[in-house]
gemmi code that builds the backbone of each chain (N, CA, C; Angstrom):
import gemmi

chains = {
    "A": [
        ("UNK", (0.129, 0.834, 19.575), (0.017, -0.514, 19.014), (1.413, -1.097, 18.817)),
        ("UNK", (1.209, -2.319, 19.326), (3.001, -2.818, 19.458), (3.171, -3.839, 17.920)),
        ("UNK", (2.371, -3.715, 16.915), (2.799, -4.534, 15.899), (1.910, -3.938, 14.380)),
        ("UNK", (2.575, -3.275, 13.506), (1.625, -2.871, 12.389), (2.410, -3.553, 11.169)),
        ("UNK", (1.538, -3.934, 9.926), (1.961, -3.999, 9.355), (1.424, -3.054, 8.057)),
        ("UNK", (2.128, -2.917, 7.144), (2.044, -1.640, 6.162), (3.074, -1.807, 4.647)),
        ("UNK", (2.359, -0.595, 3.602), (3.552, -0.797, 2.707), (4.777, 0.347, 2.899)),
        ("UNK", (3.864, 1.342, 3.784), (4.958, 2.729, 3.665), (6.166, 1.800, 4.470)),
        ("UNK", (7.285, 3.280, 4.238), (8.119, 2.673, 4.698), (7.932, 3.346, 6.476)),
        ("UNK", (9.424, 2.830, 7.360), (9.661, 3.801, 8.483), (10.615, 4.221, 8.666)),
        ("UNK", (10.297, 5.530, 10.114), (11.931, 5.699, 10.591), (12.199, 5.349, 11.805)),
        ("UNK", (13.093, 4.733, 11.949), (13.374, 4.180, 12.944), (14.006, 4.722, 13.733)),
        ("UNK", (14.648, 6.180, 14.029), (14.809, 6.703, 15.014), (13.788, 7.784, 15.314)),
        ("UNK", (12.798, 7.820, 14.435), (11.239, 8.475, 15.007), (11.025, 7.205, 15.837)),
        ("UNK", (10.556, 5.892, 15.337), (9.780, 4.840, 15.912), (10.785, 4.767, 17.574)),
        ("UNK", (11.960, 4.664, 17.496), (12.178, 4.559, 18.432), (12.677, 5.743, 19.635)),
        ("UNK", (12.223, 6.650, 19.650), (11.950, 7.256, 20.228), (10.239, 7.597, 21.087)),
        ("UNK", (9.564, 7.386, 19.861), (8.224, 7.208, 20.326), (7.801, 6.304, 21.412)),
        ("UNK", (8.717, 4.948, 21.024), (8.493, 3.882, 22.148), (9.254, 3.997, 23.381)),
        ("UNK", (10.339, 4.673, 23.372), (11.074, 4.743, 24.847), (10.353, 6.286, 25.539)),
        ("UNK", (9.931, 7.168, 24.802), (9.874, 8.516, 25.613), (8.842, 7.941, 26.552)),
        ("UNK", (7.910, 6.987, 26.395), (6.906, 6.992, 27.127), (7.219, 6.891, 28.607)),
        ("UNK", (8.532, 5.835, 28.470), (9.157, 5.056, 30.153), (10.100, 5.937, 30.434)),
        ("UNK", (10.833, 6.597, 31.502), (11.869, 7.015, 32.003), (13.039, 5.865, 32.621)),
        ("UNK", (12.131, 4.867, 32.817), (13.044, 3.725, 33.322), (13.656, 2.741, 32.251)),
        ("UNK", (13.125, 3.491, 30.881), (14.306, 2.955, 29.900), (15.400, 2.744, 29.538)),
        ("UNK", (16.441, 2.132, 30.191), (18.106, 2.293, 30.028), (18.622, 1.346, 28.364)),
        ("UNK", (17.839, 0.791, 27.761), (18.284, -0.003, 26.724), (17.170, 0.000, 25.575)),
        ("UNK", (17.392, 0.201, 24.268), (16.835, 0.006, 23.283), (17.586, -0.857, 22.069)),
        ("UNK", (17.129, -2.137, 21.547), (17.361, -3.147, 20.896), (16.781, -2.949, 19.759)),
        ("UNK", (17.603, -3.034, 18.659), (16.823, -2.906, 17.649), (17.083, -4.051, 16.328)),
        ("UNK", (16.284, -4.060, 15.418), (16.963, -4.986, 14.473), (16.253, -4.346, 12.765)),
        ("UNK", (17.177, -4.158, 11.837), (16.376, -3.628, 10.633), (16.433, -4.882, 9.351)),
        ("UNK", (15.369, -5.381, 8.464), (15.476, -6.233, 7.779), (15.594, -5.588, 6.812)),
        ("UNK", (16.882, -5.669, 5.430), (17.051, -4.752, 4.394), (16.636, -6.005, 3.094)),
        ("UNK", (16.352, -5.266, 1.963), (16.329, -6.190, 0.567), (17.799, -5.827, 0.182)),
        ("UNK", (18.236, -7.293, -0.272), (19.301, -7.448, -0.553), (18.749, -7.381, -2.438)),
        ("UNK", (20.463, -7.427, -3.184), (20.145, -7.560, -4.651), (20.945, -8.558, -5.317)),
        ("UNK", (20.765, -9.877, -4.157), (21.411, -11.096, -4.544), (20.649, -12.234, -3.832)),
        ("UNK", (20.096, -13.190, -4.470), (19.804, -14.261, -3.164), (19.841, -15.179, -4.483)),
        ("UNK", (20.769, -16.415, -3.408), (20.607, -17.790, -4.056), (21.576, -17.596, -5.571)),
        ("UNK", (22.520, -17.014, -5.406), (23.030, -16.643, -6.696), (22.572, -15.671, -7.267)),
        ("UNK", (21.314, -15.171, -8.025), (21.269, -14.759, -9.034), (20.461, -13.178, -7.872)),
        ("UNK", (20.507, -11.711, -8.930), (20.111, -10.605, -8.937), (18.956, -10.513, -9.058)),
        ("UNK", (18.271, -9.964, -7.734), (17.005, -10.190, -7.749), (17.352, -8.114, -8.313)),
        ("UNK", (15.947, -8.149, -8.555), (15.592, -6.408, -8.738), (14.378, -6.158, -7.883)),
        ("UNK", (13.342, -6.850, -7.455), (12.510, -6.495, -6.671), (12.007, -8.120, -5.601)),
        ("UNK", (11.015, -7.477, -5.135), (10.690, -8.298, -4.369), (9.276, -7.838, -3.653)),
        ("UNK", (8.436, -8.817, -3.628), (6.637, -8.465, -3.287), (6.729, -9.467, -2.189)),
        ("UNK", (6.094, -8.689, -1.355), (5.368, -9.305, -0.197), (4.102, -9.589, -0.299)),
        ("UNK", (3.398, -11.179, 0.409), (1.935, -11.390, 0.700), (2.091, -11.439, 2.153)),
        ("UNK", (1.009, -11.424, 2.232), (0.519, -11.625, 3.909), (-0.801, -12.142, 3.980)),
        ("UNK", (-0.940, -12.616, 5.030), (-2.859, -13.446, 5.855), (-3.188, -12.207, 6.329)),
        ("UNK", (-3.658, -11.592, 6.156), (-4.198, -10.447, 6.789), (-5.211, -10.666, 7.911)),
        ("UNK", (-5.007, -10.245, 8.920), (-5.738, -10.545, 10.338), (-4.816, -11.762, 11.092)),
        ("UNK", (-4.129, -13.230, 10.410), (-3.181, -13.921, 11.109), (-2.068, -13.270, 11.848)),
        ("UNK", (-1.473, -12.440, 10.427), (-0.245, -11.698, 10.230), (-0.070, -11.054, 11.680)),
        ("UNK", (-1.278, -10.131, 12.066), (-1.237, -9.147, 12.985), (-1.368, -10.578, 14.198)),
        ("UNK", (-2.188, -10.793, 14.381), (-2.467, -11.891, 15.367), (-1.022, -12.815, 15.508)),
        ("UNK", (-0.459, -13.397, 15.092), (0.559, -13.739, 15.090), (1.819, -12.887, 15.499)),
        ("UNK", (2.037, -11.741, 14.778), (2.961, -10.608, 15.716), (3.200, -10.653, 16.767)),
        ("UNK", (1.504, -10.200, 17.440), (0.953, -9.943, 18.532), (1.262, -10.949, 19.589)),
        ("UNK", (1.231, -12.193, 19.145), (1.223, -13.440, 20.017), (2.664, -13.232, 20.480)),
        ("UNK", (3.638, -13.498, 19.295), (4.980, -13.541, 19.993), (5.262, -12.401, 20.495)),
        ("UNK", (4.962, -11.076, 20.220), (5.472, -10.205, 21.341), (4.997, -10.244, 22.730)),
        ("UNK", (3.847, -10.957, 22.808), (3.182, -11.053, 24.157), (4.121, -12.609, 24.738)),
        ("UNK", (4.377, -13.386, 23.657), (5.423, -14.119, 24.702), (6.954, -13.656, 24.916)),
        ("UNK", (7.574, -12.885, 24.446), (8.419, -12.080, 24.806), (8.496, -11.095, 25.881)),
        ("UNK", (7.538, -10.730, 25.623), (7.265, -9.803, 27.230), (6.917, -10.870, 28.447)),
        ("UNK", (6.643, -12.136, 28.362), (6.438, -12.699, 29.409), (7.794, -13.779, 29.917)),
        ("UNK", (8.482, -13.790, 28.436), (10.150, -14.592, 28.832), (11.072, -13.485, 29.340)),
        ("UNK", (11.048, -12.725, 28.853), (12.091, -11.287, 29.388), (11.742, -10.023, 30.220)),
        ("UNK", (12.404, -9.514, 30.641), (11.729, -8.551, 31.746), (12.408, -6.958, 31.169)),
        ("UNK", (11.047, -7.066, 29.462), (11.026, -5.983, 28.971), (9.841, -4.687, 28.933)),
        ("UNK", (10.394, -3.821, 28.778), (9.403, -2.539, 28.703), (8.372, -3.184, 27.654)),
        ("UNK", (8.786, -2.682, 26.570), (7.896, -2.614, 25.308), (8.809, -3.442, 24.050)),
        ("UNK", (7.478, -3.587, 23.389), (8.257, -4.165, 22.223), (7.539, -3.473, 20.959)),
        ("UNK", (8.210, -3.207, 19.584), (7.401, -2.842, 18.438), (7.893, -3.761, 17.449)),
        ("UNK", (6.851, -4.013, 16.230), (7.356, -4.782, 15.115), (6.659, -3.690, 13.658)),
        ("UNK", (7.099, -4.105, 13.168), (6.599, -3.499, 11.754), (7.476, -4.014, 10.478)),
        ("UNK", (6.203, -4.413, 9.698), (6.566, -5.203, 8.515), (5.730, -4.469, 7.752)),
        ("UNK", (6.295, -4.725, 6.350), (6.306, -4.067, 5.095), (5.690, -5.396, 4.647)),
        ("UNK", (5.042, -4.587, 3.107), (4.405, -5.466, 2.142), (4.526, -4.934, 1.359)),
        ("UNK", (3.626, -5.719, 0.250), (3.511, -5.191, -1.237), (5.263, -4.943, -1.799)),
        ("UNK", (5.469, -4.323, -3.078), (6.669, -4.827, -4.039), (7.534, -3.997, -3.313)),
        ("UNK", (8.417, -4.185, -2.676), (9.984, -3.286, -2.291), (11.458, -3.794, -3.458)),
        ("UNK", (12.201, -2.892, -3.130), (13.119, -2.719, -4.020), (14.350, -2.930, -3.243)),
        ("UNK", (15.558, -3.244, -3.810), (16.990, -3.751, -2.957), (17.424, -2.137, -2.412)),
        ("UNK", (17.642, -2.371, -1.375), (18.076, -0.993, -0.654), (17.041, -0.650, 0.714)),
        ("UNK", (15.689, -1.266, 0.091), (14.864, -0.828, 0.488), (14.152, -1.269, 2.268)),
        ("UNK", (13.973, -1.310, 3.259), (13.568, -1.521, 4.804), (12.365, -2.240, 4.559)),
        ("UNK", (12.744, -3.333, 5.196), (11.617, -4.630, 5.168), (10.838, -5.067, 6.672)),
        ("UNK", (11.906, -4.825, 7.600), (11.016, -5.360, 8.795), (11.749, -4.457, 10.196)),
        ("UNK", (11.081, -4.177, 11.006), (12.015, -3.480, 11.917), (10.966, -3.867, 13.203)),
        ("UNK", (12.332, -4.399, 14.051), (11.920, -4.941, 15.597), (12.493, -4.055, 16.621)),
        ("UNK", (11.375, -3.516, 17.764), (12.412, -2.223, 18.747), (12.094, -3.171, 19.923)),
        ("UNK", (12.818, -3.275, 20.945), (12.395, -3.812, 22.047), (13.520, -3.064, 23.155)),
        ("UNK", (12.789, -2.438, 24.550), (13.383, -1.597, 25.632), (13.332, -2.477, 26.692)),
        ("UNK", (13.982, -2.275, 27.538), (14.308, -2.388, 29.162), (15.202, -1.772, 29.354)),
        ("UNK", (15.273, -2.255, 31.060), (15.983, -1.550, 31.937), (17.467, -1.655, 31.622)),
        ("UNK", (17.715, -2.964, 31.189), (19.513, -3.063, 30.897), (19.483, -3.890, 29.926)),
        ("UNK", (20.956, -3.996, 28.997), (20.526, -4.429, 27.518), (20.732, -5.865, 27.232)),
        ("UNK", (21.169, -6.749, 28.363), (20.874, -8.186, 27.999), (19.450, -8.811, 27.571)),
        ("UNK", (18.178, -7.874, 28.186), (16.819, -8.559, 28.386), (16.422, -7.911, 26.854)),
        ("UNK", (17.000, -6.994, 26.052), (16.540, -6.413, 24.885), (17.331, -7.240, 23.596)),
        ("UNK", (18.465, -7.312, 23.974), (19.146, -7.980, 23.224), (18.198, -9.714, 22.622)),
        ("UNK", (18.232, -9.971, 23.855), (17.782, -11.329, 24.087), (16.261, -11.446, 23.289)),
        ("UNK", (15.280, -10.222, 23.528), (14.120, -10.483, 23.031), (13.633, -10.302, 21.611)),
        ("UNK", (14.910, -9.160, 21.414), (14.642, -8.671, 20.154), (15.350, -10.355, 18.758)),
        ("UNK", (16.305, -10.662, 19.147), (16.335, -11.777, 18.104), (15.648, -12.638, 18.354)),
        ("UNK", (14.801, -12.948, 19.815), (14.189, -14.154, 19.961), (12.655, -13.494, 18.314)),
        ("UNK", (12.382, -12.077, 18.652), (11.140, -11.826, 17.791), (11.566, -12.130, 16.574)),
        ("UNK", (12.309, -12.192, 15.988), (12.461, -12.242, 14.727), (12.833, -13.512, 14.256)),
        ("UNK", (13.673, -14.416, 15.436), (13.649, -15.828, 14.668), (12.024, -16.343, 14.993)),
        ("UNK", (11.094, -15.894, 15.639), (9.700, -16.206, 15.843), (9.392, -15.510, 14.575)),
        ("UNK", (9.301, -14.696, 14.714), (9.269, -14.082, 13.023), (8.784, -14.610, 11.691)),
        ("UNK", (10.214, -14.677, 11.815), (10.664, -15.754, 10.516), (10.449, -17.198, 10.340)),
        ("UNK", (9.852, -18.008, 11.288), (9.063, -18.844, 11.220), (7.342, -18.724, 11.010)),
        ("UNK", (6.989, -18.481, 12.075), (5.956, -18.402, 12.360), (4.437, -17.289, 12.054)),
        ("UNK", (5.165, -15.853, 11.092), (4.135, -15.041, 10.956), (3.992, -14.889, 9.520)),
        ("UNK", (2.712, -15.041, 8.812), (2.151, -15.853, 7.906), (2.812, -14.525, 6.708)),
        ("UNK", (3.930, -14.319, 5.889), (4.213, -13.535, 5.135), (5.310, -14.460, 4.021)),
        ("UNK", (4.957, -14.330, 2.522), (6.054, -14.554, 1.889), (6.776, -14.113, 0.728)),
        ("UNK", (7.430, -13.978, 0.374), (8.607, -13.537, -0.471), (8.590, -14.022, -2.236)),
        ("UNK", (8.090, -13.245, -2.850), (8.533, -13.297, -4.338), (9.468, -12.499, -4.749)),
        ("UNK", (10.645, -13.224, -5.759), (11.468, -12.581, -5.586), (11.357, -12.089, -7.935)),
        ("UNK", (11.767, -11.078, -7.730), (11.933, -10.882, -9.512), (13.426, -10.704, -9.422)),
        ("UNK", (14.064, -11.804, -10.039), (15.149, -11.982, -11.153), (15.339, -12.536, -12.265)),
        ("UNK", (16.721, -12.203, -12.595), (17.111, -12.083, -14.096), (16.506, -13.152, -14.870)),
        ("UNK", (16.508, -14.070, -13.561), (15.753, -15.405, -14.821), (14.360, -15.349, -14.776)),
        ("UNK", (13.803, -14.434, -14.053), (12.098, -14.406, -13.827), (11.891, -14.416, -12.340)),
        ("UNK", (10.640, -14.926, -12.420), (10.220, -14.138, -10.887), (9.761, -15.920, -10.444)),
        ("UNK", (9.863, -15.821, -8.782), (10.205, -16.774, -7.827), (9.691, -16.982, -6.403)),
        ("UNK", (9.322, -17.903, -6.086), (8.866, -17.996, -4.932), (9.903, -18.635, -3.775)),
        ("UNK", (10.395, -17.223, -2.989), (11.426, -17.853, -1.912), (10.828, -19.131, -0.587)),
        ("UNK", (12.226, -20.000, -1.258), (11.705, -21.162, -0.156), (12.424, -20.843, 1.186)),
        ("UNK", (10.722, -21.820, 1.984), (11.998, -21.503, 3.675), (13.019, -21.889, 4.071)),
        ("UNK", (13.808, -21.583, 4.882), (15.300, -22.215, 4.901), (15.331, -22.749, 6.235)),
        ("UNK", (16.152, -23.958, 6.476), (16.499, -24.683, 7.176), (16.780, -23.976, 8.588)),
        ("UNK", (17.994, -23.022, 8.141), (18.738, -22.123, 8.968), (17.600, -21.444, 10.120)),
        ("UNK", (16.837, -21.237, 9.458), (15.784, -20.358, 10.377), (14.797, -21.103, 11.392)),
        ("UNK", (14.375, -22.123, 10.564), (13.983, -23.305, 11.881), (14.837, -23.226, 12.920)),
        ("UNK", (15.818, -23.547, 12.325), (17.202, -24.032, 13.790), (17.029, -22.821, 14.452)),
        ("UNK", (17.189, -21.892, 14.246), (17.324, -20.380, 14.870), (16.278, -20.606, 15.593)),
        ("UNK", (15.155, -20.591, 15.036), (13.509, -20.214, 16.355), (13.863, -21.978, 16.955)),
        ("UNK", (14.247, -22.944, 16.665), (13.945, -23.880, 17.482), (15.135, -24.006, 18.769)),
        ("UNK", (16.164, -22.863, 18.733), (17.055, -22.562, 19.811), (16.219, -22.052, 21.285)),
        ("UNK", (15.214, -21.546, 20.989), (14.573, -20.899, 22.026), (13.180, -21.716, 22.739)),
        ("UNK", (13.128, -22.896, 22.010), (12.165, -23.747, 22.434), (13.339, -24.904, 23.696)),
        ("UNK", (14.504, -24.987, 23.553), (14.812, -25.725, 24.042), (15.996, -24.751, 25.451)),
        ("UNK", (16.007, -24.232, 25.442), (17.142, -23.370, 26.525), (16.509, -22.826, 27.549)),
        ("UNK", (17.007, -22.196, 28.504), (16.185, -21.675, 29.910), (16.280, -20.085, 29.438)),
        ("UNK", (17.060, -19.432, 28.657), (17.064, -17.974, 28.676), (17.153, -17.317, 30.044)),
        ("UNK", (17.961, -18.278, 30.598), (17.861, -17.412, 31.944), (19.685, -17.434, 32.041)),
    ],
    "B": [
        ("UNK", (-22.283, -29.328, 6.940), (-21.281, -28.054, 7.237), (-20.154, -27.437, 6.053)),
        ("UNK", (-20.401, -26.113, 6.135), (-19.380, -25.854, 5.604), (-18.090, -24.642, 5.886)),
        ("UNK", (-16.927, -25.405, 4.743), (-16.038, -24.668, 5.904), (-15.161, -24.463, 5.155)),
        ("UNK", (-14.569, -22.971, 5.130), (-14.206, -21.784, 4.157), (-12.561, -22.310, 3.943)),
        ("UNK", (-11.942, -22.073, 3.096), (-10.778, -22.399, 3.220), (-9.982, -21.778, 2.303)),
        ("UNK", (-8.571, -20.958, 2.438), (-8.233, -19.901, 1.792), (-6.758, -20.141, 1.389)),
        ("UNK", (-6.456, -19.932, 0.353), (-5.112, -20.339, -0.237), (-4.033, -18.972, -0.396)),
        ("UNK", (-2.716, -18.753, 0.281), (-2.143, -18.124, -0.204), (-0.389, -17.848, -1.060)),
        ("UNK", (0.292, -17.262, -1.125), (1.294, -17.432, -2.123), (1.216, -18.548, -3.335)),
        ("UNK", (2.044, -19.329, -2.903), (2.550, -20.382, -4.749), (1.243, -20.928, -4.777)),
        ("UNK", (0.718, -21.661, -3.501), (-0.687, -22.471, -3.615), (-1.699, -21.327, -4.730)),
        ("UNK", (-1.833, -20.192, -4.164), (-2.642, -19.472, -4.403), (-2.999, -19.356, -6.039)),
        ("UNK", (-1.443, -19.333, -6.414), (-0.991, -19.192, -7.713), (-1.561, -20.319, -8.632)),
        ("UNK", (-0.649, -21.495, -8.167), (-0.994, -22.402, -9.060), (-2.329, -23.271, -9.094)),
        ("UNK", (-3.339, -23.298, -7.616), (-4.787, -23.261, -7.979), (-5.480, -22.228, -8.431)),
        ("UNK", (-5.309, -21.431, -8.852), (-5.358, -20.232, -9.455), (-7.297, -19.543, -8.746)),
        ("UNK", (-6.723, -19.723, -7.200), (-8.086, -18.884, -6.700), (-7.396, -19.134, -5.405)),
        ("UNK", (-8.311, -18.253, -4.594), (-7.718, -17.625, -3.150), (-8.729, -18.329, -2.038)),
        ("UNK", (-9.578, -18.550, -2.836), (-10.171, -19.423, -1.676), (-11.514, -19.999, -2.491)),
        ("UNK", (-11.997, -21.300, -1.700), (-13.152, -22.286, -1.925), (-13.579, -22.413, -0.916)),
        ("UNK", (-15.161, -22.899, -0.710), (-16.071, -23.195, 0.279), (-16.076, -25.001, -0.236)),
        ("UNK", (-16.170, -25.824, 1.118), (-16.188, -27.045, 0.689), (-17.156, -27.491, 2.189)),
        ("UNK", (-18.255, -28.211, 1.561), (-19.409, -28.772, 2.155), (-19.243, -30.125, 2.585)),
        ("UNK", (-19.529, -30.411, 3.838), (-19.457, -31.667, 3.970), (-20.824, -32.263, 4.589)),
        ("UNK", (-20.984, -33.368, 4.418), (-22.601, -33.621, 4.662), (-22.926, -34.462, 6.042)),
        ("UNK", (-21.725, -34.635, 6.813), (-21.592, -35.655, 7.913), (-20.828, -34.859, 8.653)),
        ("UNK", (-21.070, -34.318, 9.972), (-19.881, -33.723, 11.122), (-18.883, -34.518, 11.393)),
        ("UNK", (-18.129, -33.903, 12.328), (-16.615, -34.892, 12.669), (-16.362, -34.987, 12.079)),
        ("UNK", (-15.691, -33.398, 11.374), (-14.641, -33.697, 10.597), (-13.143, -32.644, 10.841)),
        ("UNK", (-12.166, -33.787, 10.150), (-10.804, -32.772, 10.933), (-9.924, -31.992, 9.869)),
        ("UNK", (-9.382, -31.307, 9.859), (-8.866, -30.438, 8.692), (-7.930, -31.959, 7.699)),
        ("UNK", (-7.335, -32.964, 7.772), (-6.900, -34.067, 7.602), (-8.233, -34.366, 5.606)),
        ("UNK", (-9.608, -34.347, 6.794), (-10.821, -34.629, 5.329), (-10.573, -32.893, 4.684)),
        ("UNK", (-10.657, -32.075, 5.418), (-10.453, -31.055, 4.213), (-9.205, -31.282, 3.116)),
        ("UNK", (-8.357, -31.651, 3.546), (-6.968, -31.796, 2.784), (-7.442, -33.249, 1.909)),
        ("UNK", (-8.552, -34.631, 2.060), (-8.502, -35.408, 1.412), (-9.796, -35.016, 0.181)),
        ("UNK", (-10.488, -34.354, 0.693), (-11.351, -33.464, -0.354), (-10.670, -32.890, -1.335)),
        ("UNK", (-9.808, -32.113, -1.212), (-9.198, -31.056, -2.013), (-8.319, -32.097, -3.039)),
        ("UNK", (-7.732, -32.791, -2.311), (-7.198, -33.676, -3.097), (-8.053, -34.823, -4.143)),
        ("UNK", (-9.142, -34.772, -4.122), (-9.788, -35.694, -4.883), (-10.314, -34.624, -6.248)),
        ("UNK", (-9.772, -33.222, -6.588), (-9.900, -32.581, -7.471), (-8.934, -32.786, -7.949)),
        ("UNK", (-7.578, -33.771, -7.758), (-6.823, -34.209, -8.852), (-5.952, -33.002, -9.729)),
        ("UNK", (-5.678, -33.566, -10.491), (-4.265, -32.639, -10.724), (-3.164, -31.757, -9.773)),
        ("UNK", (-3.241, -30.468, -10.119), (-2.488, -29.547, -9.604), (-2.735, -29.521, -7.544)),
        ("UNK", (-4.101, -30.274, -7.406), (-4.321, -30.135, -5.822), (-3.482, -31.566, -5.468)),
        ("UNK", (-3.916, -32.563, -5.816), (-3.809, -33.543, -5.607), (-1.704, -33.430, -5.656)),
        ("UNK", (-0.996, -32.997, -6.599), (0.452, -33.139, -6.560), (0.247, -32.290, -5.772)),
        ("UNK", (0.300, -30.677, -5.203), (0.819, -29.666, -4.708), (0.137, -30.127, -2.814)),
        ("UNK", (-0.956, -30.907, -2.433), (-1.320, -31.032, -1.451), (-0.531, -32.633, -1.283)),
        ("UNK", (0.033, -33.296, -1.969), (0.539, -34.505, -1.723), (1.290, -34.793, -0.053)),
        ("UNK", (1.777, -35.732, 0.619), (1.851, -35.343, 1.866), (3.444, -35.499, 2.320)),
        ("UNK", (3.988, -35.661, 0.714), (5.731, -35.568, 0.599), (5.511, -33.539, 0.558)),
        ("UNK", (4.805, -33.274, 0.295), (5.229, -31.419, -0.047), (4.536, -31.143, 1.398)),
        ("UNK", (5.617, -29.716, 1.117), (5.891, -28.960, 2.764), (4.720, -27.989, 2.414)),
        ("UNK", (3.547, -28.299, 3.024), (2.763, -26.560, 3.320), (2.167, -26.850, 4.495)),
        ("UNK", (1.850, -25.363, 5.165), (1.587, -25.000, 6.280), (-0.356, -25.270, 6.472)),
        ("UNK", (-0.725, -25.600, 7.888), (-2.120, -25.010, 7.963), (-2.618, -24.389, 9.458)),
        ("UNK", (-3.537, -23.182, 8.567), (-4.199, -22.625, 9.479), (-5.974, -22.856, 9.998)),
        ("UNK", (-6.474, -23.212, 11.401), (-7.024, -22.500, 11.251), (-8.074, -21.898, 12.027)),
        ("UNK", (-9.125, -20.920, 11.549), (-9.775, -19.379, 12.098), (-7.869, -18.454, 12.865)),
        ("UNK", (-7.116, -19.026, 12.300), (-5.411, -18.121, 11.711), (-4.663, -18.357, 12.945)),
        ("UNK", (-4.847, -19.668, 13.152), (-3.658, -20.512, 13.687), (-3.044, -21.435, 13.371)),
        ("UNK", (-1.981, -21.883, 13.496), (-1.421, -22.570, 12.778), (-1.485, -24.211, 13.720)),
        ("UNK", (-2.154, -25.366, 12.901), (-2.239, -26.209, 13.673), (-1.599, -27.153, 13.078)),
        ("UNK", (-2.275, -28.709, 13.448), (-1.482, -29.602, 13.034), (-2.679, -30.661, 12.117)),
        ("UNK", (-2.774, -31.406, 11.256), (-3.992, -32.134, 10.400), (-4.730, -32.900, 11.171)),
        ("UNK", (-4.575, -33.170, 12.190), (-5.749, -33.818, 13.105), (-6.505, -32.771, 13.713)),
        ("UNK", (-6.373, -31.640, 13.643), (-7.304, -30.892, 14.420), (-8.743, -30.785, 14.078)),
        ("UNK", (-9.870, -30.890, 14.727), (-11.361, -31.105, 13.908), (-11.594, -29.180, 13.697)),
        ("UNK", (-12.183, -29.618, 12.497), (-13.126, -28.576, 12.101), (-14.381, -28.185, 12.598)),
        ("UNK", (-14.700, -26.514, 12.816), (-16.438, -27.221, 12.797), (-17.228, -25.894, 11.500)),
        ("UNK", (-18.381, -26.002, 12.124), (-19.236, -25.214, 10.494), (-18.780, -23.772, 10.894)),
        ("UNK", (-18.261, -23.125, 9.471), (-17.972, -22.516, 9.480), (-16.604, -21.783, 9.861)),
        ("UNK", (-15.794, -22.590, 10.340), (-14.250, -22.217, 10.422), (-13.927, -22.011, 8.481)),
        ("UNK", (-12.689, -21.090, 9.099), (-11.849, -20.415, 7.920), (-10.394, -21.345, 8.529)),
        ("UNK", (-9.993, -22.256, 7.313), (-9.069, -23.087, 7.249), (-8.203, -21.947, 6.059)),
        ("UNK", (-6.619, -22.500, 6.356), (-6.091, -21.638, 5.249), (-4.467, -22.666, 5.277)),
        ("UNK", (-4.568, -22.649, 3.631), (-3.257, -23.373, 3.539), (-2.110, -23.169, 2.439)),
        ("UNK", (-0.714, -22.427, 3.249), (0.001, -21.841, 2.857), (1.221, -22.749, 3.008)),
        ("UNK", (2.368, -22.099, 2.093), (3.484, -22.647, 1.982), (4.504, -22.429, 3.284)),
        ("UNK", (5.193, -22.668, 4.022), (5.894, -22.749, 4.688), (6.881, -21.042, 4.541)),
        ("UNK", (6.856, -20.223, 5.857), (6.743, -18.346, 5.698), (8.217, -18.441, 5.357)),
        ("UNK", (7.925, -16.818, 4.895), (9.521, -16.642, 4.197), (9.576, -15.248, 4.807)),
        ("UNK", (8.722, -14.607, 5.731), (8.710, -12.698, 5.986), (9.954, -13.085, 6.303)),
        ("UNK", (10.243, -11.506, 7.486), (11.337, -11.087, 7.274), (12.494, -10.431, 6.988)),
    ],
}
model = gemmi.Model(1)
for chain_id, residues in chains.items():
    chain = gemmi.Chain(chain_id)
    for i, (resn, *xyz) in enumerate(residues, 1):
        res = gemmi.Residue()
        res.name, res.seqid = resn, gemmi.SeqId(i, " ")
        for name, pos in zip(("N", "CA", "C"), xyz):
            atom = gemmi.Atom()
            atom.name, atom.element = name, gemmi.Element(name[0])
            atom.pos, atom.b_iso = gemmi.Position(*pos), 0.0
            res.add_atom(atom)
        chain.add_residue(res)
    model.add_chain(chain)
structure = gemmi.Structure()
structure.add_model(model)
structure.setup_entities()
């Protein structure tokens, strides 16, 4: 399954191994890890809870990795996102994506995550010092996924 | 017809339920009347669904745009703009 989501955590050099042993014609593995930070917006967060649409969430994954595999000329792709309350330190999202050479991994793996970060139905409460918070979306990240609506990627 | 509609994060919060069934008695209708329904419960729907505030809609968990028609029995869902990640 190329997209789970969960509260455990992972490892990511189990996960990625699992996904390349399968191909021999794997020459590149791309990866990207999302960490909790213990600062946003100024103030010290101490935790942080995830929601999700459950059934979108996955469906949505799913979608953009299937358009990734059809913009880039990649092996495989994996996603896995976390939920429920994590802690600063703690592994939030992890994207693996293989091919043959590492421009087409490079390329797909941030395209998944600024798709990501728009588009797959998950959000962010944050607990700090002044109380607990609902993270707003940021500008920055539009611009990011709306880079790939307008370029040839070729 | 009716047609399920599910609230999550801040929405979720501050209507303080995860989801409502809302009946309509005439077809042809587009998620646009679900959003003017909801809003005629006033207060907290009526400011938080206003059409100056940013939230997202889904739906049967796609993300569309307020003209899209409904029909009986779709699951509409309307969330704040994602933060995963």
């Amino acid at each position: 399954m190329s997209v789970r989501v969960q509260t455990e955590d992972f490892d990511v050099s189990q996960e990625m191994l699992v996904l390349r042993q399968k191909n021999p014609k794997v020459g590149a593995v791309a990866s990207f890890v999302g960490v909790v930070r213990d600062l946003n917006d100024g103030d010290e967060v101490s935790a942080l809870t995830l929601e999700h649409y459950p059934g979108m969430t996955e469906r949505s994954l799913e979608e953009i990795v299937s358009e990734a595999k059809s913009r880039w000329n990649i092996y495989d792709a994996l996603i896995i996102h976390r939920v429920g309350t994590l802690l600063p330190l703690d592994q939030i999202v992890l994207v693996l994506v293989t091919s043959a050479h590492r421009g087409e991994s490079f390329k797909a793996c941030e395209f998944l995550m600024d798709y990501l970060k728009t588009r797959a139905p998950f959000w962010k409460k944050e607990q700090t010092s002044s109380g607990e918070r609902w993270v707003d979306a940021r500008t920055t990240d539009s611009v990011a996924a709306m880079r790939w609506e307008t370029t040839d990627d070729e | 017809m009716k047609i399920k509609v599910l609230f999550f994060a801040k929405l979720r919060e501050v209507f303080e339920t995860n989801q409502l069934v809302i009946t309509f008695t005439e077809s042809d209708n587009k998620v646009s009347d679900v959003l003017t329904a909801l809003r005629h419960k006033e207060g907290v729907w009526a400011e938080e669904l206003n059409e100056n505030k940013s939230f997202r809609i889904a739906v049967n968990q796609e993300m569309v745009a307020e003209d899209v028609v409904v029909n009986d029995g779709d699951e509409v869902a309307l969330f704040p703009p994602v933060t995963g990640g």
